[in-house]
MARNUTI-47392 format. One line per 2 residues: number of its first residue (from 1); for each residue x, y, z of N, C-alpha, C. Coordinates in Angstrom, 1 decimal, always signed. Layout:
# residues N
NUM> X:Y:Z:X:Y:Z:X:Y:Z | ...
# end
This chain:
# residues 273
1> +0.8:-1.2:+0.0:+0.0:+0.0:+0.0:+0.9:+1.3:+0.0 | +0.2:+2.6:-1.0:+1.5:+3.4:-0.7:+0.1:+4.6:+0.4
3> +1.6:+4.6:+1.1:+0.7:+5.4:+2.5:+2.0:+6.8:+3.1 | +2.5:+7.0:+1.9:+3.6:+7.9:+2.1:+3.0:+9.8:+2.0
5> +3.2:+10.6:+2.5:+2.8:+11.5:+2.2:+3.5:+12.8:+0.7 | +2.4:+13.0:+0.2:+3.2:+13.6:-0.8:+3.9:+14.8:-0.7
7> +4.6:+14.3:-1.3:+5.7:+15.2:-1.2:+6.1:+16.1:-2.3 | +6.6:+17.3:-2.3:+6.6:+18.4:-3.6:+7.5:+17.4:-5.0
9> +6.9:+18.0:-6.0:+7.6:+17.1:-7.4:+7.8:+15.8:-6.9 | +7.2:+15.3:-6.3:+7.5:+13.8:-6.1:+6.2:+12.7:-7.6
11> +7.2:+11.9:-7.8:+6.9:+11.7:-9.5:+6.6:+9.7:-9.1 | +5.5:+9.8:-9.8:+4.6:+8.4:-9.0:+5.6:+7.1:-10.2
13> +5.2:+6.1:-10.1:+6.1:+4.9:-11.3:+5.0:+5.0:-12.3 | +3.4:+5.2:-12.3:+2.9:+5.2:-13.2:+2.2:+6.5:-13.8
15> +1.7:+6.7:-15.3:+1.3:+7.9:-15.9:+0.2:+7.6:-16.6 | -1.0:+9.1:-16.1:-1.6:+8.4:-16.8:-1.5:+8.6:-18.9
17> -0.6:+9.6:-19.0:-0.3:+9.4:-20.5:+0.2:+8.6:-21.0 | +0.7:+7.0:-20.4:+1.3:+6.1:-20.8:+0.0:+4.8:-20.2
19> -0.8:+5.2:-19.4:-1.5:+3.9:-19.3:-2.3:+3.4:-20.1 | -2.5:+2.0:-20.5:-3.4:+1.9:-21.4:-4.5:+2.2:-21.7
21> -5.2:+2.3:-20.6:-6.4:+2.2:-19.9:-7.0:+3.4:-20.1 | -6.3:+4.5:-19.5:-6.7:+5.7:-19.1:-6.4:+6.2:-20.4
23> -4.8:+6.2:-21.0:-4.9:+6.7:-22.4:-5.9:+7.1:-23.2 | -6.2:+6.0:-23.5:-7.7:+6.3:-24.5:-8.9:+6.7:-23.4
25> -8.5:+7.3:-22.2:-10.0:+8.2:-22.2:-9.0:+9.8:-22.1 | -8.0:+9.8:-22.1:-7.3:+10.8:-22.4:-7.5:+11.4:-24.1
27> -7.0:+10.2:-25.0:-7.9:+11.0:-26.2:-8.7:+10.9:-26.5 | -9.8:+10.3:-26.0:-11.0:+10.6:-26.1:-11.5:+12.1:-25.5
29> -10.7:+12.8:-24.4:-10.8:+13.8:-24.0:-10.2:+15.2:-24.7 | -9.0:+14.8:-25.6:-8.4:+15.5:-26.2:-9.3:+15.6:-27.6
31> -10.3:+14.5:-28.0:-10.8:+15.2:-29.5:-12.0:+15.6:-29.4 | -12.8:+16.1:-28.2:-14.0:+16.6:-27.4:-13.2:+18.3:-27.9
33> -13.7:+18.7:-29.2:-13.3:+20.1:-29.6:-13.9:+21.1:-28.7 | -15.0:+20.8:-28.2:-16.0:+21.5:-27.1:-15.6:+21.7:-25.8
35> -14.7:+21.3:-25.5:-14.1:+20.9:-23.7:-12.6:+21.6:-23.8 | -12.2:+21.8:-22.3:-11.2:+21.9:-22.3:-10.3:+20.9:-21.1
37> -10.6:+20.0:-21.1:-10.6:+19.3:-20.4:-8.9:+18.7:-20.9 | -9.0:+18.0:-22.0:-7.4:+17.7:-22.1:-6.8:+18.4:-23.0
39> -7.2:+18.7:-24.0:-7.0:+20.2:-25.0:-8.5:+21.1:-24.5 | -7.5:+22.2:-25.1:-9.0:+23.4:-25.2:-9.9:+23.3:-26.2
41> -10.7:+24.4:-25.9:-11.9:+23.9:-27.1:-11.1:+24.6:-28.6 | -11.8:+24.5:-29.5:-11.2:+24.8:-30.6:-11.4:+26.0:-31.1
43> -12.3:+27.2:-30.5:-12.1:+28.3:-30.6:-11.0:+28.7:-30.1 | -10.1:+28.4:-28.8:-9.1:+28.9:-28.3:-7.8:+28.3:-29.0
45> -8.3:+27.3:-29.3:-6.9:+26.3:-30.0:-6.2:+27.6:-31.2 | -7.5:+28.0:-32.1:-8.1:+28.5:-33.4:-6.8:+30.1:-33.0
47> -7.5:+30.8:-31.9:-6.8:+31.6:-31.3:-5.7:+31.9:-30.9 | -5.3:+30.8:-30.0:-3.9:+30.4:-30.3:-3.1:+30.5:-31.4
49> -3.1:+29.8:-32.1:-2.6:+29.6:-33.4:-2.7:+31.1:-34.2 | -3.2:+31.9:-34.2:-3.3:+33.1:-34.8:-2.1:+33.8:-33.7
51> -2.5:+33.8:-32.4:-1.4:+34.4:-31.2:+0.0:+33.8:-31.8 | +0.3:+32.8:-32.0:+1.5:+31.8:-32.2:+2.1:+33.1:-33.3
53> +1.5:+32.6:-34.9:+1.6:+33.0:-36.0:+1.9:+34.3:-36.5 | +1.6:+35.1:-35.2:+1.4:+36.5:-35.6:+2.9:+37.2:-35.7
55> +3.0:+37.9:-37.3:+4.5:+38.4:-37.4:+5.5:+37.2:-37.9 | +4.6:+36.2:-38.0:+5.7:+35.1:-38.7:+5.6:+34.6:-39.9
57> +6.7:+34.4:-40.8:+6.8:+33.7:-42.3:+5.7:+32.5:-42.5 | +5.1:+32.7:-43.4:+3.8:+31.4:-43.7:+5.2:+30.3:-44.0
59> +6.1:+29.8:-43.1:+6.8:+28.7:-43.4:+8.0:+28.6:-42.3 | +8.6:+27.2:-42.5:+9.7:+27.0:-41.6:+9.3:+26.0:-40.6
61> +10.0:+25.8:-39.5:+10.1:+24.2:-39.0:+9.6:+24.9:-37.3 | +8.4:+24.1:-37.2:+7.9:+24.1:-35.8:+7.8:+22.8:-35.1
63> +8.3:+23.0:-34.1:+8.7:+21.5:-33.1:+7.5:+21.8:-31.8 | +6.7:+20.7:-31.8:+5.4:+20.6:-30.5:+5.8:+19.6:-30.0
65> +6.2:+20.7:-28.5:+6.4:+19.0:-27.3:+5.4:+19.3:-26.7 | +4.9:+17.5:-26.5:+3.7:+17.5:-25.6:+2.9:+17.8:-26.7
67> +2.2:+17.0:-27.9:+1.4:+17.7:-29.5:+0.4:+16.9:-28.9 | +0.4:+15.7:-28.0:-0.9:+15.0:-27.8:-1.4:+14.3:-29.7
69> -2.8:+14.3:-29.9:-3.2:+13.5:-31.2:-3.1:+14.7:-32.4 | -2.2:+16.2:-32.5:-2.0:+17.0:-33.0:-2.7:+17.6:-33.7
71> -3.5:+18.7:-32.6:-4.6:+19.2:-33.0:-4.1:+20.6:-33.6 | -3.0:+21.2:-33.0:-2.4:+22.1:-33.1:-1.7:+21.9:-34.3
73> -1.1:+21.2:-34.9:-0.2:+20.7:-35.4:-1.0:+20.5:-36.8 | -1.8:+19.8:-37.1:-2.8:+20.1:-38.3:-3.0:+21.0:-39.0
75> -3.3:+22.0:-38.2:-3.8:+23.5:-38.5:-2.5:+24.3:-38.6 | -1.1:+23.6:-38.5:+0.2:+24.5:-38.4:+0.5:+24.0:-39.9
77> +0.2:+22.9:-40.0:+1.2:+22.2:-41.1:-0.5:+22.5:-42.2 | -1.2:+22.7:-42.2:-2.0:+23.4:-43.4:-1.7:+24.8:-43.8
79> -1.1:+25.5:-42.7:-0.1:+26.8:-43.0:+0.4:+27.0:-43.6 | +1.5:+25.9:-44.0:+2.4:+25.7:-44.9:+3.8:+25.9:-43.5
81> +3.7:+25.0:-42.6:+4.5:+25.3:-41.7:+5.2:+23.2:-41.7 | +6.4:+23.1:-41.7:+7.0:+21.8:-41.6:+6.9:+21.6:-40.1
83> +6.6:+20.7:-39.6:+5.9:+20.2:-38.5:+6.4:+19.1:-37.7 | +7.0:+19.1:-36.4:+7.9:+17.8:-35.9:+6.7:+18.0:-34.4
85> +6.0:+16.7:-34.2:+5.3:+16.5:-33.2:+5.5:+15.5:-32.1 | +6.2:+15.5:-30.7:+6.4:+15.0:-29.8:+5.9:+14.7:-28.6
87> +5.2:+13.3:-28.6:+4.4:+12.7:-27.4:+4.6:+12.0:-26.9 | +4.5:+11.8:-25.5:+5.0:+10.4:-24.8:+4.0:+9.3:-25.0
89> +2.3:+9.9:-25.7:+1.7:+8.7:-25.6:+1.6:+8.3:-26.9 | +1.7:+6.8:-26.6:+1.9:+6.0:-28.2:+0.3:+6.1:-28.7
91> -0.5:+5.9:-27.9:-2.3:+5.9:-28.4:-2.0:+7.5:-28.9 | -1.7:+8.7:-28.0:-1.8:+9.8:-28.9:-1.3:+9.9:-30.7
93> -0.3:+9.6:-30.1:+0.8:+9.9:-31.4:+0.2:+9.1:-32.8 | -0.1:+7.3:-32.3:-0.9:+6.7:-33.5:-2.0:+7.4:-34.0
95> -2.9:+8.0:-33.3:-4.0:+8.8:-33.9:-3.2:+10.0:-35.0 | -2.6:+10.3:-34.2:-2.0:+11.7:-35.2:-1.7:+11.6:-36.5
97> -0.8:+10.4:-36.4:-0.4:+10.0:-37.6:-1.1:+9.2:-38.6 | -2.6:+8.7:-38.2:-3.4:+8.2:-39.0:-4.0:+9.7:-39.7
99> -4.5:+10.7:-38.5:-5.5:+11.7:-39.2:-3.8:+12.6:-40.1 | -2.8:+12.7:-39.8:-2.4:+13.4:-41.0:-2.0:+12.3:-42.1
101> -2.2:+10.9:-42.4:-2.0:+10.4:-43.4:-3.2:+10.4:-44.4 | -4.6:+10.4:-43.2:-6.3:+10.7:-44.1:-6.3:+11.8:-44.6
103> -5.5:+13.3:-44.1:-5.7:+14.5:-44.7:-4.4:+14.8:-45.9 | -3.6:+13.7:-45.8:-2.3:+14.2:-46.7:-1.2:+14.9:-46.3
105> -0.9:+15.4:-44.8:-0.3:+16.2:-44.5:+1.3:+15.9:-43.7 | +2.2:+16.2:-44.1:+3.6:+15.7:-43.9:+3.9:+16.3:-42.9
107> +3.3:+15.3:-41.5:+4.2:+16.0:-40.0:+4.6:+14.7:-39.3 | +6.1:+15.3:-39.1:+6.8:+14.0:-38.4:+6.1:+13.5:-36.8
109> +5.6:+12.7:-36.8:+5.2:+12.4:-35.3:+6.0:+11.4:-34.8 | +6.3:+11.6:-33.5:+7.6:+10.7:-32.9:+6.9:+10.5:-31.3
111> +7.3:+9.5:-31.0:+6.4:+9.0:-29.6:+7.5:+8.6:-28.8 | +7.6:+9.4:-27.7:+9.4:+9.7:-27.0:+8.7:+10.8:-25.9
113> +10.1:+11.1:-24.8:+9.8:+11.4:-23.5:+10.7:+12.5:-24.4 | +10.6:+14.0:-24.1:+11.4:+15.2:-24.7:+12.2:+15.3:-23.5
115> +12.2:+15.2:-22.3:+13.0:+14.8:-21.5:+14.2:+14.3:-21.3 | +14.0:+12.9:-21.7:+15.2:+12.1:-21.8:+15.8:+12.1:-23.6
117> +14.7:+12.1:-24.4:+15.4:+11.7:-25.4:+15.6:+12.8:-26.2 | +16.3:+12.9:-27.3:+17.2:+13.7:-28.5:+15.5:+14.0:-29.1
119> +15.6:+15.8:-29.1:+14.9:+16.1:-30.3:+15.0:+17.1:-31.2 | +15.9:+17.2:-31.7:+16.5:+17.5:-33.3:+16.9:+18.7:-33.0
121> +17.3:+19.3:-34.1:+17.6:+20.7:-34.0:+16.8:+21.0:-35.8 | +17.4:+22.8:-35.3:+17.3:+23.3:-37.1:+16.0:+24.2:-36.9
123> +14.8:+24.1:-35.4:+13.6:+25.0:-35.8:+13.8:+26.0:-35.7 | +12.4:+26.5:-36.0:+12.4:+28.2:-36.0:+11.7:+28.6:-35.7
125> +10.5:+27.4:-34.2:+9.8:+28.3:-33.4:+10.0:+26.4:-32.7 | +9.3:+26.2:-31.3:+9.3:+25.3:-30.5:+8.2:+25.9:-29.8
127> +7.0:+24.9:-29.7:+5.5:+25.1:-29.1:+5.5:+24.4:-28.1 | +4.9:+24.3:-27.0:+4.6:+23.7:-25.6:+3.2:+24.2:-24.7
129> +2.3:+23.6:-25.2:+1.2:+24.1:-25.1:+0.4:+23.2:-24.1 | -0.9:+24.1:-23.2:-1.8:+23.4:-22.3:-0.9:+23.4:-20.7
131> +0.1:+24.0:-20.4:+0.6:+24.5:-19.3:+1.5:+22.8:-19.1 | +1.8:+22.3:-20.0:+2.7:+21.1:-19.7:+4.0:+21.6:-19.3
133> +4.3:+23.4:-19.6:+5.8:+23.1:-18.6:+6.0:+23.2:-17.4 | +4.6:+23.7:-16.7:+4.4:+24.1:-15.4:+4.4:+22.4:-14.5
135> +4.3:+21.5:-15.4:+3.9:+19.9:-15.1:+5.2:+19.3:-14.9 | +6.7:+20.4:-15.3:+7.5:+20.1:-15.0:+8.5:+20.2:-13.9
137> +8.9:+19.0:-13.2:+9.6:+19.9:-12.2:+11.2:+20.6:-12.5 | +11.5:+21.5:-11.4:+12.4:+22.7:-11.5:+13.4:+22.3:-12.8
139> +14.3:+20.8:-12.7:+15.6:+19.9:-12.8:+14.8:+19.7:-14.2 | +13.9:+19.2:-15.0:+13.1:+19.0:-15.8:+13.1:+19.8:-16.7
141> +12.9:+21.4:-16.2:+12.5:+22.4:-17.2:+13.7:+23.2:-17.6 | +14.9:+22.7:-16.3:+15.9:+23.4:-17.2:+16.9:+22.7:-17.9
143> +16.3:+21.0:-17.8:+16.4:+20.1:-18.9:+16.2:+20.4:-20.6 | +15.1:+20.9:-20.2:+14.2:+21.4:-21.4:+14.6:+22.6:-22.5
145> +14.4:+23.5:-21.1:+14.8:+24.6:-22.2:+16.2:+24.5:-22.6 | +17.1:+23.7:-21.7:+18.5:+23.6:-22.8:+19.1:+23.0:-23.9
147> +17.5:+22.2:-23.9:+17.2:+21.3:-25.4:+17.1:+22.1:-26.2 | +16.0:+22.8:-25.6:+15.2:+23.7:-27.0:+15.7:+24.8:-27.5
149> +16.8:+25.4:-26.4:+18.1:+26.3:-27.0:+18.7:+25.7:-28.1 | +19.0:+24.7:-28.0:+20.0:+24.4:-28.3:+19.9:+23.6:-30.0
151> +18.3:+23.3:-29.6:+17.4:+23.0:-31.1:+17.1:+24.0:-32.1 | +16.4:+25.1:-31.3:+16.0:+26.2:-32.4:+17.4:+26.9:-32.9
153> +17.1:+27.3:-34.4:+18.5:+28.5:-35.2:+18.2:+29.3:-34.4 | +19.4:+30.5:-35.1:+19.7:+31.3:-34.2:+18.5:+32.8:-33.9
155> +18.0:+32.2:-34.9:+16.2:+33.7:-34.4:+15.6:+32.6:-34.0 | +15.3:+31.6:-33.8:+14.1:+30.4:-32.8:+13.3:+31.5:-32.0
157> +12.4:+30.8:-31.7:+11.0:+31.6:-30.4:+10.7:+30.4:-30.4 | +10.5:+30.3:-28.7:+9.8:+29.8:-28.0:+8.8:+30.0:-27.1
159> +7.7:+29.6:-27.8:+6.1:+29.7:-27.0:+5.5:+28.7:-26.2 | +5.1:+29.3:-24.9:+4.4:+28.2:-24.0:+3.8:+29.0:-22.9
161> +2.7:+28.5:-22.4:+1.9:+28.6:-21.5:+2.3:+28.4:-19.9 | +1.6:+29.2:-19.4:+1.9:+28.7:-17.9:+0.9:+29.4:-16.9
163> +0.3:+28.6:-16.2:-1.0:+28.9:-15.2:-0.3:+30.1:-14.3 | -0.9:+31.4:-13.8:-0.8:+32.7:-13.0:-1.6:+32.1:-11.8
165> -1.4:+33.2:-10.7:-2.1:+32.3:-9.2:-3.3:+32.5:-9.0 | -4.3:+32.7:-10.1:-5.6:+32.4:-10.4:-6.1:+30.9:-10.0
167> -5.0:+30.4:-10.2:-5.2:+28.5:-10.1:-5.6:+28.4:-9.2 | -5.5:+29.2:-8.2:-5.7:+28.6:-6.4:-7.0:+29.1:-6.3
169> -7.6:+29.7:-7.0:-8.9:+29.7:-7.1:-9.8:+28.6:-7.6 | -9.4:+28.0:-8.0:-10.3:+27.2:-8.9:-9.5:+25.7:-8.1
171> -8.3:+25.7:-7.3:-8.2:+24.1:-7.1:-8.4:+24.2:-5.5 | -8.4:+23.0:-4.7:-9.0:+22.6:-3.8:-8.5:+22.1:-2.8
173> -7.7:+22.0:-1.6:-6.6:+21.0:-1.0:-7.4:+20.5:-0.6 | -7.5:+18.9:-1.1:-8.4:+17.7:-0.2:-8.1:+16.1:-0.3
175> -8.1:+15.5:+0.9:-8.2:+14.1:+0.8:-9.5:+13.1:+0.6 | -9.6:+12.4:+0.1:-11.1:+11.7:+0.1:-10.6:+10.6:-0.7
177> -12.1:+9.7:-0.9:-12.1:+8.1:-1.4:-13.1:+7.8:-1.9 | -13.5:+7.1:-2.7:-15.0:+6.9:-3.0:-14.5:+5.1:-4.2
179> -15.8:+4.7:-3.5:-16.2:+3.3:-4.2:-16.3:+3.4:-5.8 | -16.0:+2.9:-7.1:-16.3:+2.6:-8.4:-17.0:+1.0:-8.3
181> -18.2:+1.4:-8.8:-18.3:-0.3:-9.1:-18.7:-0.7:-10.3 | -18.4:+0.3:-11.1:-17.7:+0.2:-12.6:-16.9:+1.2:-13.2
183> -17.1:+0.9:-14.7:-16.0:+1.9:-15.3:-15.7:+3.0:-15.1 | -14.8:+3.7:-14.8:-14.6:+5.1:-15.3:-13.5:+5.4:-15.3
185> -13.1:+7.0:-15.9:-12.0:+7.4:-16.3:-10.7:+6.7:-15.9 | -10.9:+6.4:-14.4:-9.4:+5.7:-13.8:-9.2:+3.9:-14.3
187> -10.1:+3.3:-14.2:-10.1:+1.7:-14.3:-12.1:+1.2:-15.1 | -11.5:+0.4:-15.8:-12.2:-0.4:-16.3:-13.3:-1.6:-15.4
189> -13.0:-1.5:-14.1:-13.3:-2.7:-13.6:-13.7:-2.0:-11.6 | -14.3:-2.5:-11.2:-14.3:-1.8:-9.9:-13.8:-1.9:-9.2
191> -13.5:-0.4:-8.3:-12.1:-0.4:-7.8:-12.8:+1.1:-6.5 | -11.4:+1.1:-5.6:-11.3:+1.8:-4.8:-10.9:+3.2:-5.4
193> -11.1:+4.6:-5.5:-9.8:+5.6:-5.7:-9.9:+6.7:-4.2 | -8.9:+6.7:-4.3:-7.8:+7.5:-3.4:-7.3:+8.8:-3.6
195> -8.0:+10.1:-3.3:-7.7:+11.1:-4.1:-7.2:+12.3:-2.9 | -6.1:+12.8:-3.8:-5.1:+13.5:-3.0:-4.6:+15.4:-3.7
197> -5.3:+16.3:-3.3:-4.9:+17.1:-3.9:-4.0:+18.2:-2.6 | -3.0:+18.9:-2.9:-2.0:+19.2:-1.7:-1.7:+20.1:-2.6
199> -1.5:+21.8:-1.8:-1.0:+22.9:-2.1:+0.1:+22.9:-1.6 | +1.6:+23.1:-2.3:+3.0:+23.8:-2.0:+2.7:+25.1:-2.1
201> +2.7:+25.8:-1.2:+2.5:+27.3:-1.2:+4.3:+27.9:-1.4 | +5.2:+27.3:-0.6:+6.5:+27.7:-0.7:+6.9:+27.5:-2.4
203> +6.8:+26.5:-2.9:+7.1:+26.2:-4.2:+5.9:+26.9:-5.2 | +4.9:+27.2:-5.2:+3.7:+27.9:-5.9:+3.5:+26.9:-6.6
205> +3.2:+25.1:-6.0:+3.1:+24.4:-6.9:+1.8:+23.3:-6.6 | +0.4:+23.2:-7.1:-0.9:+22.3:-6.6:-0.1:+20.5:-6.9
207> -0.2:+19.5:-6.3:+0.1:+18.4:-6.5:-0.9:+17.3:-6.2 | -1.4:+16.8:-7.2:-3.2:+15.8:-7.7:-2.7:+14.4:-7.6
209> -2.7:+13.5:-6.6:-2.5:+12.4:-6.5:-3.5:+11.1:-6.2 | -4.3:+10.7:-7.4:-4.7:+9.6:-7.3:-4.2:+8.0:-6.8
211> -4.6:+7.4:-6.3:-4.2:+5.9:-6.2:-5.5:+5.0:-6.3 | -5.4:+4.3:-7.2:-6.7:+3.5:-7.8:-5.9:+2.3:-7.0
213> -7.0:+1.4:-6.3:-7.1:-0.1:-5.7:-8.3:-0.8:-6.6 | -7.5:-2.3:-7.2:-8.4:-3.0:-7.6:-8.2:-4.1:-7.6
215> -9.2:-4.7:-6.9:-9.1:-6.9:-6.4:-7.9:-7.0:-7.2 | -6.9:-7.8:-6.5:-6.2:-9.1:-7.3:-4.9:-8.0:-7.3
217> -4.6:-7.0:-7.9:-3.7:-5.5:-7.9:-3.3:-5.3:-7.3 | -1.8:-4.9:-7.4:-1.0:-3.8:-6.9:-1.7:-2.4:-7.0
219> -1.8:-1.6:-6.0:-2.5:-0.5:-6.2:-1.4:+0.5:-6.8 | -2.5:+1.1:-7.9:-1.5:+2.2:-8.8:-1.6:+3.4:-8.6
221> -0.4:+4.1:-8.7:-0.3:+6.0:-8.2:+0.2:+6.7:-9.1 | -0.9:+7.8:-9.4:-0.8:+9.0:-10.8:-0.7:+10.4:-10.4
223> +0.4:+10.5:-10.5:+1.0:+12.1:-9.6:+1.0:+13.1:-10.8 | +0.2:+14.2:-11.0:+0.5:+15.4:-11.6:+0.8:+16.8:-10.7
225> +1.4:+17.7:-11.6:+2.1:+18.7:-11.3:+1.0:+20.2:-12.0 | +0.7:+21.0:-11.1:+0.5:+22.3:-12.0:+1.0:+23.2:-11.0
227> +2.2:+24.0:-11.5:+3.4:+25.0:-11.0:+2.6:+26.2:-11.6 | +2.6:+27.7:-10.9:+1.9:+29.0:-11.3:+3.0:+29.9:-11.2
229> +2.7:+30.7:-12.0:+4.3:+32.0:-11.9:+3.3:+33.4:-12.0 | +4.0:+34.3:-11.6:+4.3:+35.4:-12.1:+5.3:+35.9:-13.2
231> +5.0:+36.9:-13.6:+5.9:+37.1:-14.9:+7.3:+38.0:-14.4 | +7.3:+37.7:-13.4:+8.5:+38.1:-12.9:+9.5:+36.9:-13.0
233> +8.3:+35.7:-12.4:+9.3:+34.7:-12.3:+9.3:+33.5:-13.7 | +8.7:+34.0:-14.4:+9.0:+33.4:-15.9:+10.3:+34.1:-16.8
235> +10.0:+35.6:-16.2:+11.6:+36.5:-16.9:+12.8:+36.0:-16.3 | +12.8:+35.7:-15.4:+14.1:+35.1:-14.2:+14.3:+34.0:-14.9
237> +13.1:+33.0:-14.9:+13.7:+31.6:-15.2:+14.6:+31.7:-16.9 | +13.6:+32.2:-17.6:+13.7:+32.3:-19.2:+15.3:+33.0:-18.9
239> +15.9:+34.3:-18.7:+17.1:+34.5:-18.5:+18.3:+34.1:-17.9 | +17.8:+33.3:-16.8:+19.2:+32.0:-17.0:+19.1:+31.5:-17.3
241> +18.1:+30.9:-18.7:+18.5:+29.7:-19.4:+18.7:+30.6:-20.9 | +18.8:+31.8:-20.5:+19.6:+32.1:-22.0:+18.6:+32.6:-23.1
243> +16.9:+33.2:-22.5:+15.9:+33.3:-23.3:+15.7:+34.4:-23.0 | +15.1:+35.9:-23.8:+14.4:+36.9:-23.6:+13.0:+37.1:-24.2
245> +12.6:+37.9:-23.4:+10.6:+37.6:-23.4:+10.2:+38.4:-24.8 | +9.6:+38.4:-25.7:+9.2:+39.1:-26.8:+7.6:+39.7:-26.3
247> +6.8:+38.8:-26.1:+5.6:+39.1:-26.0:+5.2:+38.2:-24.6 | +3.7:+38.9:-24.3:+2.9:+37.6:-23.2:+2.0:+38.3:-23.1
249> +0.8:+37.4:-23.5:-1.0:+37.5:-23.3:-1.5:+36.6:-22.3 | -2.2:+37.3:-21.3:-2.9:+36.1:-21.3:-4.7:+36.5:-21.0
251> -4.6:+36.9:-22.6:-6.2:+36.9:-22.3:-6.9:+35.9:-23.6 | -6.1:+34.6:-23.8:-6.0:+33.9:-25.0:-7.3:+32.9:-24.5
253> -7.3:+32.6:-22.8:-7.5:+31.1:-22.6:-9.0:+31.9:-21.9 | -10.8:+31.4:-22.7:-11.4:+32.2:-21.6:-12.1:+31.0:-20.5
255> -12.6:+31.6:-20.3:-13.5:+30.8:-18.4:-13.8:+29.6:-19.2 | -13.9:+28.5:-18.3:-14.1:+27.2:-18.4:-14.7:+27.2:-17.7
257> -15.0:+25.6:-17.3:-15.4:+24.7:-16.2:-14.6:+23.3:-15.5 | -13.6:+23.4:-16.7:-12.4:+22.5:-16.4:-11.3:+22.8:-15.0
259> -10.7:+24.1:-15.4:-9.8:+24.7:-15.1:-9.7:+25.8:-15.0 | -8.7:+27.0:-14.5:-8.3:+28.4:-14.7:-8.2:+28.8:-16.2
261> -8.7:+29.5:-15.8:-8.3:+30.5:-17.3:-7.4:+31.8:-17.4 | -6.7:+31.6:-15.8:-5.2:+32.5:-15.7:-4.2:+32.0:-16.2
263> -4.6:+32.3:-17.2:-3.3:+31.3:-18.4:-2.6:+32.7:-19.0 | -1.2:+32.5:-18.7:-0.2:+33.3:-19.8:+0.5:+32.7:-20.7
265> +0.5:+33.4:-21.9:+1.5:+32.4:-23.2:+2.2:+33.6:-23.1 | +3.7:+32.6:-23.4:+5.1:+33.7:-23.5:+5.9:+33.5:-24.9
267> +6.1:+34.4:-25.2:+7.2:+34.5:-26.5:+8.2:+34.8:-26.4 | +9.2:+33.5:-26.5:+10.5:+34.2:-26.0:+11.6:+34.0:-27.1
269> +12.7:+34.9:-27.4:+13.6:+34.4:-28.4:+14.8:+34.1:-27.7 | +15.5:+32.9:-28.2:+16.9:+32.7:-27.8:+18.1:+33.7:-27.9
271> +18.5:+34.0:-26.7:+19.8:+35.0:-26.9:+21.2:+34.5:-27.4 | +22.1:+34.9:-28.1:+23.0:+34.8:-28.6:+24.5:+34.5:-27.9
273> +24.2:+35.6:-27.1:+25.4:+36.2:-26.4:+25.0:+35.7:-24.6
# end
């Protein structure tokens, strides 16, 4: 039984973007254009994409970590934009690559942790969209951005989102449990879940920890991260890793029912010197 208490960035053995199970209600949630539940709805997507695009060449090489079943990424590479899309989940990524083979459209999709593994160089913008760097912890993101330095030429931008402390509005510190005695989102079969949501106030970071129990099982634990900044502390971070801020909106993402919609997107270009 795990009966440990959570602890900040502390990172569970299982995911749910790699479980089988849950996977596919993950994109099943991701092609719900109406929701924002695992993507946004597709007016904001739509909007996005125009925020992204604005001031840039109808062409050249964009790299999406975290593309999910590449909803963003369709609509880039109909642009006339060359397109590299990066997902850890293999159910995401297969879909992707079926709907751009149905539409005709030439985007590399690759199913890999951006983390650990090699992802190219040569772009001339790097996207990270739905607040997945905020999902990263500290050691992680300056993993990251020294990839994506080091990937984009020498004018590269890099765009990505990150939740403001509006979040704490909308999230909840609570323990609880509740019976399944059938399917849903977590397990196919009936089971116990174990729900764990815990505010780092020192770190500005919410930490969502389910543990699903089911006869016969090892009980399984799904740790997510959502980290909030100020734009003070996105200028800080972005300048020691060698990035300066171009732009930041955040009036892109509007009210839900999912989540915050204190969402800022940053544009940052790589410095030289």
């Amino acid at each position: 039984m795990i009966l440990n208490d959570l602890k900040a960035y502390q990172r569970s053995e299982h995911f749910i973007w790699t479980d089988d199970y849950i996977s596919q209600n993950m994109l099943t949630a991701h092609l719900d254009l109406s929701s924002d539940v695992a993507s946004r709805n597709i007016n904001t997507i739509e909007k996005t994409i125009e925020w992204i695009l604005a001031k840039s060449p109808n062409r050249g090489k964009i790299l999406d970590l975290g593309c999910g079943p590449g909803l963003y990424d369709s609509l880039l590479a109909k642009k006339g934009y060359h397109v590299t899309g990066i997902d850890i989940s293999e159910r995401s990524i297969s879909y992707a690559k079926r709907k751009a083979s149905a539409e005709n459209l030439r985007i590399d999709y690759q199913c890999k942790d951006y983390i650990k593994a090699d992802i190219g160089t040569g772009y001339d913008m790097a996207i990270c969209i739905y607040c997945d760097f905020g999902a990263l912890t500290p050691d992680e993101q300056r993993i990251l951005l020294k990839k994506i330095y080091n990937g984009l030429d020498e004018e590269g931008v890099l765009i990505f989102d990150v939740f403001k402390a509006g979040l704490c509005d909308t999230m909840q510190a609570k323990r609880d449990w509740r019976f399944s005695d059938e399917a849903d989102f977590w397990c196919e079969r009936p089971h116990f879940i174990l729900e764990e949501v815990k505010h780092f106030a020192m770190e500005k970071v919410w930490g969502t920890r389910n543990i699903i129990i089911e006869a016969g099982k090892t009980p399984r634990e799904y740790i997510t991260w959502d980290r909030y900044y100020t734009e003070d502390e996105i200028n800080r971070l972005l300048t020691e890793n060698r990035f300066d801020i171009i732009a930041i909106n955040d009036q892109l993402v509007a009210k839900n029912d999912f989540t915050s919609n204190d969402v800022m997107f940053i544009k940052a270009k790589k410095r030289l010197k």
